[in-house]
N, C-alpha and C positions, 0 to 999 in steps of 0.2 A: 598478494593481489587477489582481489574478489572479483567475482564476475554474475552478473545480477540480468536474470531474465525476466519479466513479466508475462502475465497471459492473464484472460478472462474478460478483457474487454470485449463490448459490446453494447451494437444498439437496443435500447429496452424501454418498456413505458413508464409513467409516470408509476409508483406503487409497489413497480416489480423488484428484484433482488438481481443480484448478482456476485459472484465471489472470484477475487483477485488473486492470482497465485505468482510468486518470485519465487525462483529455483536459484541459486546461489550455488557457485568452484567453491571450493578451499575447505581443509581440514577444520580449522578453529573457527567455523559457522557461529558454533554456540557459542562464541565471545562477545560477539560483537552486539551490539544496538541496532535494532531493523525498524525502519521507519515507514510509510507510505504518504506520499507526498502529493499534490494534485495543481496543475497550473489549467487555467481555463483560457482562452483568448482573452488579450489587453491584459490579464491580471498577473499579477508575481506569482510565484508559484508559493504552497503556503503545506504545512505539515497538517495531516487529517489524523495520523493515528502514528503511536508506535508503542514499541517492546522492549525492554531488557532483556539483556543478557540472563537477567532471573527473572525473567519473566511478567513485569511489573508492567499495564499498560497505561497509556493516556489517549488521550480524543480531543479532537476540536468540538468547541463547542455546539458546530453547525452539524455534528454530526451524534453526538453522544444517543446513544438508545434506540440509536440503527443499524453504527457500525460494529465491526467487530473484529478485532486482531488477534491473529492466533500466529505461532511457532510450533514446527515439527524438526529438532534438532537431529531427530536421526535422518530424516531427508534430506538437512540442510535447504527450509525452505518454510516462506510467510507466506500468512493469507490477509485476504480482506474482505469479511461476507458483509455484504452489503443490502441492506432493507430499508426497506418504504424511501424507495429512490425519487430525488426528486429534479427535477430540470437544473434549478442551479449547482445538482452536483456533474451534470457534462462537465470532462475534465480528460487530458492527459493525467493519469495516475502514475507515479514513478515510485518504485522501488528503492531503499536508500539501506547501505550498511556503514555504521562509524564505531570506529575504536580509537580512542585516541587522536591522532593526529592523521588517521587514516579516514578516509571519506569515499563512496563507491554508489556507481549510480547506474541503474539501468537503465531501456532503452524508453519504456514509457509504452502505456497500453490506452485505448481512445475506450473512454465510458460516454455515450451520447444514452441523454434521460429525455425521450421525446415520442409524441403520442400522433 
């Protein structure tokens, strides 16, 4: 069992920055795959970034060259620094760990991009 907290939300302007933190239970943190996820009103909710296990990342498109995914395994715990924020990124940001057939989700942090 994993247990996945967020923080770092908040309201900010158009331009500004902000950086997203998940603290994460469990011994074998550094196994698994940490993801950051973002559901806006009316929309599904959609994968913005994630990490390997080795470290390996990827990005959605709508974000590549702003956002930025990091892992601190001796923490047990991901980030998401976040630049040149723009209004369509207001979003629930959610936390995600998967190993296998194992799937874990936190509680979800409010990012509002509004001036």
């Amino acid at each position: 069992q994993v247990q996945l907290v967020e923080s770092g939300g908040d309201l900010v302007q158009p331009g500004g920055s902000l950086r997203l933190s998940c603290a994460a239970s469990g011994s074998i943190f550094r196994l698994f795959s940490m993801g950051w996820y973002r559901q806006a009103p009316g929309k599904q909710r959609e994968l913005v970034s994630g990490i390997s296990s080795l470290g390996t990342t990827n990005y959605a498109d709508s974000v590549k060259g702003r956002f930025t995914i990091s892992r601190d395994n001796a923490k047990n715990a991901v980030y998401l620094q976040m630049n040149s924020l723009k209004p369509e990124d207001t979003a629930v940001y959610y936390c995600n760990a998967a190993r296998g057939n194992h799937d874990y989700w936190g509680q979800g942090t409010q990012v509002t991009v509004s001036s």
